[in-house]
C-alpha positions as CSV (number, residue, x, y, z in Angstrom):
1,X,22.8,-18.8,34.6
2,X,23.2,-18.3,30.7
3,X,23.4,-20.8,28.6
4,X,25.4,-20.3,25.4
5,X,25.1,-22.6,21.9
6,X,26.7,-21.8,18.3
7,X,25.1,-23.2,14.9
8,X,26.1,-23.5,11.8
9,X,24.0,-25.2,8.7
10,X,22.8,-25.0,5.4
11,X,18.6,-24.3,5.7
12,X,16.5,-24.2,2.6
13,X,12.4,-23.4,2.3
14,X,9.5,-24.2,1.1
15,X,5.6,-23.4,0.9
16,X,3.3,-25.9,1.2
17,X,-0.1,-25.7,0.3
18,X,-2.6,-27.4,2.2
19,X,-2.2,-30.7,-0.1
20,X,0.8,-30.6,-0.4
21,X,1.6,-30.3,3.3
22,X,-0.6,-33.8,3.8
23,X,0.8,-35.5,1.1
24,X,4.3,-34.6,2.3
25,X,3.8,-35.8,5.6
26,X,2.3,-39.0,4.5
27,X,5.5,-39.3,2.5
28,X,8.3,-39.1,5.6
29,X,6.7,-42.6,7.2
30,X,9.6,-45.2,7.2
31,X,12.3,-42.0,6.3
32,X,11.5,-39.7,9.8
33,X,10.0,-39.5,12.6
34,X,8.9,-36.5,15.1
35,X,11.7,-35.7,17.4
36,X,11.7,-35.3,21.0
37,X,10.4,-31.9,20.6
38,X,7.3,-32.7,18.7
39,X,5.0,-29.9,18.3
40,X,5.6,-26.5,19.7
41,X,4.2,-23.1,19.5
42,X,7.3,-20.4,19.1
43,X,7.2,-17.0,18.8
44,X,10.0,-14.5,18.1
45,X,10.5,-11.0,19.0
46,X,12.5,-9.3,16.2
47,X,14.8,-6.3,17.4
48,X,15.3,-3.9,14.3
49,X,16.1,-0.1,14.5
50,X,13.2,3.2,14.1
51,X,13.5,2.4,10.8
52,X,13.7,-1.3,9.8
53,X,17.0,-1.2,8.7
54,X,17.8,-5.1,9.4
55,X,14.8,-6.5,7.6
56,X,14.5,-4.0,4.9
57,X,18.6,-5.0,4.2
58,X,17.4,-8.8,4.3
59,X,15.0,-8.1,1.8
60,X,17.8,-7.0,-0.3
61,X,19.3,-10.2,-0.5
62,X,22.5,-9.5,0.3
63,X,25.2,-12.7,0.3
64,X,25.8,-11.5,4.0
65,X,23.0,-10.1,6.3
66,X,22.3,-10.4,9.9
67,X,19.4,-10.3,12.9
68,X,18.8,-10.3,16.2
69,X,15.4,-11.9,18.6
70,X,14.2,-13.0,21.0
71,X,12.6,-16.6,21.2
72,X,10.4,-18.4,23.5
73,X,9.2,-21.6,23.2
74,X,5.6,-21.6,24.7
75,X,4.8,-18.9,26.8
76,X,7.9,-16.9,29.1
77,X,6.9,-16.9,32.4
78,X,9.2,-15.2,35.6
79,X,10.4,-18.9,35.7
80,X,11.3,-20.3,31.8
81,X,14.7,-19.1,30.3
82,X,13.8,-17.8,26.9
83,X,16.5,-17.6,23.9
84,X,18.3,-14.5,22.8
85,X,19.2,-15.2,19.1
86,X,22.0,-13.4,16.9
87,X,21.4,-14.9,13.2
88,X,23.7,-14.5,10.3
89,X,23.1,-15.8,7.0
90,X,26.7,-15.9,4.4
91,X,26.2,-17.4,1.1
92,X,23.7,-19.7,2.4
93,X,25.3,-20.9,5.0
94,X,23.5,-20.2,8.1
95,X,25.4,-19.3,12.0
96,X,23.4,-18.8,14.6
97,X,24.5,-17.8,18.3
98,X,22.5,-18.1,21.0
99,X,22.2,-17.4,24.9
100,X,19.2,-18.5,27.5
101,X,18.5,-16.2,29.4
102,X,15.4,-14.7,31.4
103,X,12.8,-13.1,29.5
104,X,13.6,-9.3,31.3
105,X,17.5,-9.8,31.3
106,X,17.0,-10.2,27.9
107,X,14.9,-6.8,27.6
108,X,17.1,-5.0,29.7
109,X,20.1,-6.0,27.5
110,X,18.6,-5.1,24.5
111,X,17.4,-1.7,25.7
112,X,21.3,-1.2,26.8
113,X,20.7,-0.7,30.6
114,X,23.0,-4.3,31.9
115,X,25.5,-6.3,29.7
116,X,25.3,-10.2,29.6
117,X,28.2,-12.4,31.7
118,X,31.1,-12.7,29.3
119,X,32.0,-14.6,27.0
120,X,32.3,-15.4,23.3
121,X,28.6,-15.6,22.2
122,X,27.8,-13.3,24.5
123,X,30.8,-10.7,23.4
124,X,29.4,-10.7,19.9
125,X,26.0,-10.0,20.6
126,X,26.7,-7.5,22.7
127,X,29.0,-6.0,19.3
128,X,26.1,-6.0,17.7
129,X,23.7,-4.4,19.5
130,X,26.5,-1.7,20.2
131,X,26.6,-0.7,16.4
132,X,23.0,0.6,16.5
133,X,21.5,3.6,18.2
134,X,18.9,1.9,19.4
135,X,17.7,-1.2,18.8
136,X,13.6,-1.6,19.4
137,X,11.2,-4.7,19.1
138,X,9.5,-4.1,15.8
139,X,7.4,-7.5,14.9
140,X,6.8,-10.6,16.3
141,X,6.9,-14.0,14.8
142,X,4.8,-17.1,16.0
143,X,4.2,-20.6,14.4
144,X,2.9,-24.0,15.6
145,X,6.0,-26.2,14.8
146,X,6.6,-29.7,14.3
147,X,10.0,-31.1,14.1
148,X,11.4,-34.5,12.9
149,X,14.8,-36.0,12.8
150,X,16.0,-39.0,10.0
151,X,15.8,-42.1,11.3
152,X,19.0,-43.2,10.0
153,X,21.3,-39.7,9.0
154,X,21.5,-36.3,11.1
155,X,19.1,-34.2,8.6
156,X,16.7,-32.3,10.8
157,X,13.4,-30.8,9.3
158,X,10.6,-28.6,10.5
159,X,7.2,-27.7,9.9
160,X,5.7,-24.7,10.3
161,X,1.6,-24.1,11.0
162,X,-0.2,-21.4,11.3
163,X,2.5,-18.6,10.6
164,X,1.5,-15.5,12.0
165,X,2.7,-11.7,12.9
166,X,1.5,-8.7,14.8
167,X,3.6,-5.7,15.9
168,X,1.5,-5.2,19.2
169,X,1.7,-6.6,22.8
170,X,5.4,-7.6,21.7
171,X,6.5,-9.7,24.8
172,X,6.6,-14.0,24.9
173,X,4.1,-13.9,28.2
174,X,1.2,-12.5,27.1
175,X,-0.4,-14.6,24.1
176,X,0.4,-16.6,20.9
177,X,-2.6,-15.1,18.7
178,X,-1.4,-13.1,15.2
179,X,-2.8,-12.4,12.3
180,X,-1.5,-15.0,9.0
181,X,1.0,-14.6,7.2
182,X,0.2,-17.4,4.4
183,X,-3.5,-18.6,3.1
184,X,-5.3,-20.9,5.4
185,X,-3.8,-24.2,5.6
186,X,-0.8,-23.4,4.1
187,X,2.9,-24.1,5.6
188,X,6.7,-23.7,6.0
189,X,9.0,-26.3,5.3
190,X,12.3,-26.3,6.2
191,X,15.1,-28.6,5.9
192,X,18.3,-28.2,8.2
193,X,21.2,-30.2,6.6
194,X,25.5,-30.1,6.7
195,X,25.6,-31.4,3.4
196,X,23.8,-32.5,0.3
197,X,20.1,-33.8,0.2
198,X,19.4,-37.8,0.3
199,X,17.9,-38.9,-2.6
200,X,14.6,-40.4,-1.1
201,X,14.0,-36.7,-0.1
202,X,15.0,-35.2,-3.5
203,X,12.4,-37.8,-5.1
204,X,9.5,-36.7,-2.4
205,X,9.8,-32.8,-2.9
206,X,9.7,-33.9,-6.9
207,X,7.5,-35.7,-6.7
208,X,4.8,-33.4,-5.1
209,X,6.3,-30.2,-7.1
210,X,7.5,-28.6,-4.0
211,X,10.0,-26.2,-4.7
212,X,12.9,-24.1,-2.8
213,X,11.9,-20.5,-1.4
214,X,13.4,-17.5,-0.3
215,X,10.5,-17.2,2.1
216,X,11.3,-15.0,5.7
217,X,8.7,-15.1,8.1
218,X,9.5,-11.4,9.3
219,X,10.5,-10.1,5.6
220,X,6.8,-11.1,4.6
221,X,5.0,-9.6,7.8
222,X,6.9,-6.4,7.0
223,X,5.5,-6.4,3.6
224,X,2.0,-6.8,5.0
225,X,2.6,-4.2,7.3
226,X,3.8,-1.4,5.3
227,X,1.1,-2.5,2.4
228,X,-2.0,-1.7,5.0
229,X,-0.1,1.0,5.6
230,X,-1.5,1.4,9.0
231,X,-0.4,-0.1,12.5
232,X,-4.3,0.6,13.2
233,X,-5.5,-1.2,10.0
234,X,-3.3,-4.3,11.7
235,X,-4.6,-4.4,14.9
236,X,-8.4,-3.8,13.9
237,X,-7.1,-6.9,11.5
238,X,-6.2,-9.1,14.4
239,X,-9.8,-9.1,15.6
240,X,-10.6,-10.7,12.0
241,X,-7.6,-13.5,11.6
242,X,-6.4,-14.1,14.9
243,X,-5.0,-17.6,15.0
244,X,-4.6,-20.0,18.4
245,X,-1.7,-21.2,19.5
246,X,-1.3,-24.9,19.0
247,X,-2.2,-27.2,22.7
């Protein structure tokens, strides 16, 4: 059975160094608290054509751009329903759709040999994989992930350690190791809000010089990438900075 979910929020980023990700913690006692998810490893499969049209147009910064994964939290196995992700960004404003879905319904969908059951999520995905050629996995996303949720307001924010890429082995059963995307230590913030920022969490980001950034995960590994300028340079890299998955 597929299970469908629509999105729509404001998200905004932030590096952290390694201070600054302690200190900021420290500073979210009495404000939030770790949600029910706690921490998770995720990884993301991202689907772009021969060419990298999708992330080299996100790089762009166009007001409107678009992309499609694959997500899985933890390991897939023949069991787990992973998450099939269609992601548009307008002016900020962030809508996400979303189907679960097995791990090789999803690869068979993608690779346009079966359709998804119908309906309105589903019928836009499937518009969107329909204007490309082909579509193929190209790189694949993994972080260790904390979230937290206000204790008294509906801001949600996450954490990201560890970020890390690699563009081989690109399925969510066989491992969580990559190679990093930031210096050791470092992390992702990002805040998930409807509206404007409280003031208590203005005053923290100020506080610790913590400012917004344009940062994508898969915008920066293709910049790594293509800089080596070798798929073998990468994998021999692997060998050198592979990171474990959070347990």
């Amino acid at each position: 059975m597929e299970a469908v979910t629509m999105m729509q929020r404001y998200e905004m980023k932030f590096i952290l160094t390694k201070d600054q990700l302690v200190a900021f913690k420290n500073a979210l006692n009495g404000h939030m608290e770790v949600d029910q998810y706690g921490k998770t490893s995720i990884a993301s499969i991202y689907y772009d054509t021969p060419d990298y049209y999708l992330v080299r147009t996100s790089l762009e910064k166009p007001v409107y751009k678009e992309k499609i994964r694959l997500r899985s939290y933890g390991l897939a196995n023949e069991d787990k329903h992973v998450y099939l992700e269609l992601k548009r960004k307008v002016s900020g404003l962030v809508y996400k759709r979303r189907i679960s879905l097995k791990e090789e319904t999803a690869t068979s969908f993608l690779n346009k040999k079966s359709n998804l059951k119908d309906n309105q999520i589903s019928r836009e995905i499937e518009y969107f994989r329909n204007q490309f050629n082909k579509l193929e996995p190209k790189i694949m996303i993994i972080y260790d992930r904390t979230s937290y949720a206000e204790t008294n307001g509906d801001i949600r924010l996450t954490i990201d350690e560890n970020p890390r890429y690699r563009t081989y082995d690109l399925n969510l059963h066989t491992s969580m190791e990559g190679n990093l995307l930031l210096p050791s230590g470092s992390a992702i913030l990002e805040i998930k809000v409807q509206q404007e920022l409280p003031l208590w969490l203005v005053n923290i980001l100020s506080t610790y010089k913590i400012y917004k950034n344009s940062f994508s995960k898969v915008g920066e590994a293709y910049k790594l990438i293509h800089a080596s300028g070798a798929y073998s340079q990468e994998r021999r890299l692997a060998h050198e900075l592979i990171i474990q998955p959070a347990r």
